[in-house]
C-alpha positions as CSV (number, residue, x, y, z in Angstrom):
1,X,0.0,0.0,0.0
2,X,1.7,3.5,-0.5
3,X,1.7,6.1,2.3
4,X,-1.5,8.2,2.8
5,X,-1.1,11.5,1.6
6,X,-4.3,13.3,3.1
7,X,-5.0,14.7,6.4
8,X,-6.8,11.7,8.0
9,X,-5.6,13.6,11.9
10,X,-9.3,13.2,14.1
11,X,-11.5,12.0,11.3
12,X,-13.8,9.0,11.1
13,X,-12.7,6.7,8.9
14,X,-14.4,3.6,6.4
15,X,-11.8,1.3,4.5
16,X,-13.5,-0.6,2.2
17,X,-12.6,-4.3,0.9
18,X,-14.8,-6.7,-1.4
19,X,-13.7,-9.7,0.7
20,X,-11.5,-9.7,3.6
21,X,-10.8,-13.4,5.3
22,X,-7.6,-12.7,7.3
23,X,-7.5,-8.9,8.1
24,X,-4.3,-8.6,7.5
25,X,-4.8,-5.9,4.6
26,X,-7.0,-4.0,6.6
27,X,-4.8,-4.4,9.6
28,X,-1.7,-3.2,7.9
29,X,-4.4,-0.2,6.4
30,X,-5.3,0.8,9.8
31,X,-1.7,0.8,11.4
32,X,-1.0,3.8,8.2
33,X,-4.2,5.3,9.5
34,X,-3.2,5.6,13.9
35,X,-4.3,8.9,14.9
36,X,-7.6,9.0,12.4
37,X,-10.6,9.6,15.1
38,X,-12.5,6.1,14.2
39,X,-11.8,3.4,12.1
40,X,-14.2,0.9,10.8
41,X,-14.0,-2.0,8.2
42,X,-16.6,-3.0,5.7
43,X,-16.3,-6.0,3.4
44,X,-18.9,-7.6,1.1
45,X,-18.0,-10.6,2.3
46,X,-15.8,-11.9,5.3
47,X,-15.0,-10.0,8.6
48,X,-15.1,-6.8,9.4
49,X,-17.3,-4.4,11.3
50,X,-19.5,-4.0,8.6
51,X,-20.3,-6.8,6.2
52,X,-23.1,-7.9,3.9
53,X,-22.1,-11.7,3.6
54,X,-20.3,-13.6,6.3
55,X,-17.7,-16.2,5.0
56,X,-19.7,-19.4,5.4
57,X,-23.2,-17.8,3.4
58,X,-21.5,-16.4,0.3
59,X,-19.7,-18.7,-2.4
60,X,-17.7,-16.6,-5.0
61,X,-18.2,-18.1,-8.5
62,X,-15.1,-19.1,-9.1
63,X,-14.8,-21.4,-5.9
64,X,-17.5,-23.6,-7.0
């Protein structure tokens, strides 16, 4: 991931992933976020705060 180059300092943030099953992207994400106000995950499918599938309800298409 390249370095953030925007004030994030105190702000709320949402990262955003289509399918997260280890966190370690959006770990690594949040560590180049520290001092942001709130950060919260959303994936379509895995864990994260936010997501619309869990792992075991959503097959992608390719997997079957």
């Amino acid at each position: 991931l390249a370095p953030v180059d925007f004030d994030f300092q105190d702000k709320n943030i949402l990262l955003v992933d289509d399918r997260m099953k280890t966190g370690a992207t959006a770990t690594f994400a949040c560590e180049l976020l520290k001092g942001a106000k709130l950060i919260k995950t959303f994936a379509v499918n895995g864990s994260a705060d936010y997501a619309l599938y869990d792992e075991a309800c959503f097959c992608f298409p390719w997997n079957i």
